[in-house]
N, C-alpha and C positions, 0 to 999 in steps of 0.2 A: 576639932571637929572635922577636918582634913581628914584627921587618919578614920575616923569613923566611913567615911564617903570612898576611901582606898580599901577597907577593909570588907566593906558590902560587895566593892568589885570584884576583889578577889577571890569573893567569896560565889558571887554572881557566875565569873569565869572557873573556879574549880567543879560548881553543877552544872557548866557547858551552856549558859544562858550566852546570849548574844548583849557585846554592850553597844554597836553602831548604833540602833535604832535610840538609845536614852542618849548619846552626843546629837544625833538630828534632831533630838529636842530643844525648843526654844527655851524651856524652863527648867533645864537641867543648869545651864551657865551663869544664872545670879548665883545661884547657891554655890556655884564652885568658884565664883569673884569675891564672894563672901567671902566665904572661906579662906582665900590668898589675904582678905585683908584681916582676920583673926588672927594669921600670923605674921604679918605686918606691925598688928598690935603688940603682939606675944615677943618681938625680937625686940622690936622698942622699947617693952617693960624691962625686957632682958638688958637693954644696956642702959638702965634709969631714967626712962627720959619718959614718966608718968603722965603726961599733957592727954593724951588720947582716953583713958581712966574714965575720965568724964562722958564719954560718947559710949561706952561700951554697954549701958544699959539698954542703950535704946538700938542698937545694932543686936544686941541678941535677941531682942523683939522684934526684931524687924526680919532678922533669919530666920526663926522659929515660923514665921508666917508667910517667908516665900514657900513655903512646903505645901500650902496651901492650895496653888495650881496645881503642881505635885501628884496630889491625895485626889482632886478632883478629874484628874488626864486619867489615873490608871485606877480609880474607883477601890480605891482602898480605904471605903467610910469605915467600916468597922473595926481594922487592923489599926487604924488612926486615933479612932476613939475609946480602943483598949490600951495604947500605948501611951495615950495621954492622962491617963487614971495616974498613971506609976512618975509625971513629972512633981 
């Protein structure tokens, strides 16, 4: 999910958007903590150590919904609610 969030940037700074103003966002930084800890999870499956397995249901539900503020800061009801048809 990391790379998706690098890939928007990238993609943000190749059409010349500014990224400073979404870092002075408060609500930008769960989502990218989150994210450090997906692959937290991700190295740990990686060297067998499955204990975490068990949490990860409710941490992808609980990512999914910090987007939440997100969608409500920069009024993207619509864009949100056609992107969630296709989950």
């Amino acid at each position: 999910m990391i790379e998706t969030i690098l890939l928007a940037m990238l993609v943000a700074k190749i059409k010349g958007y500014k990224l400073k103003p979404f870092f002075k966002s408060l609500y930008a930084y769960p989502i990218i903590i989150f994210s450090f800890i997906y692959i937290f999870i991700g190295i740990s499956i990686f060297y067998d150590n499955y204990s975490f397995i068990k949490y990860e249901v409710w941490l992808e539900k609980i990512y999914i919904l910090m987007f939440i503020p997100l969608i409500f800061k920069y009024k993207l009801y619509i864009s949100s609610i056609i992107g969630s048809e296709h989950i």
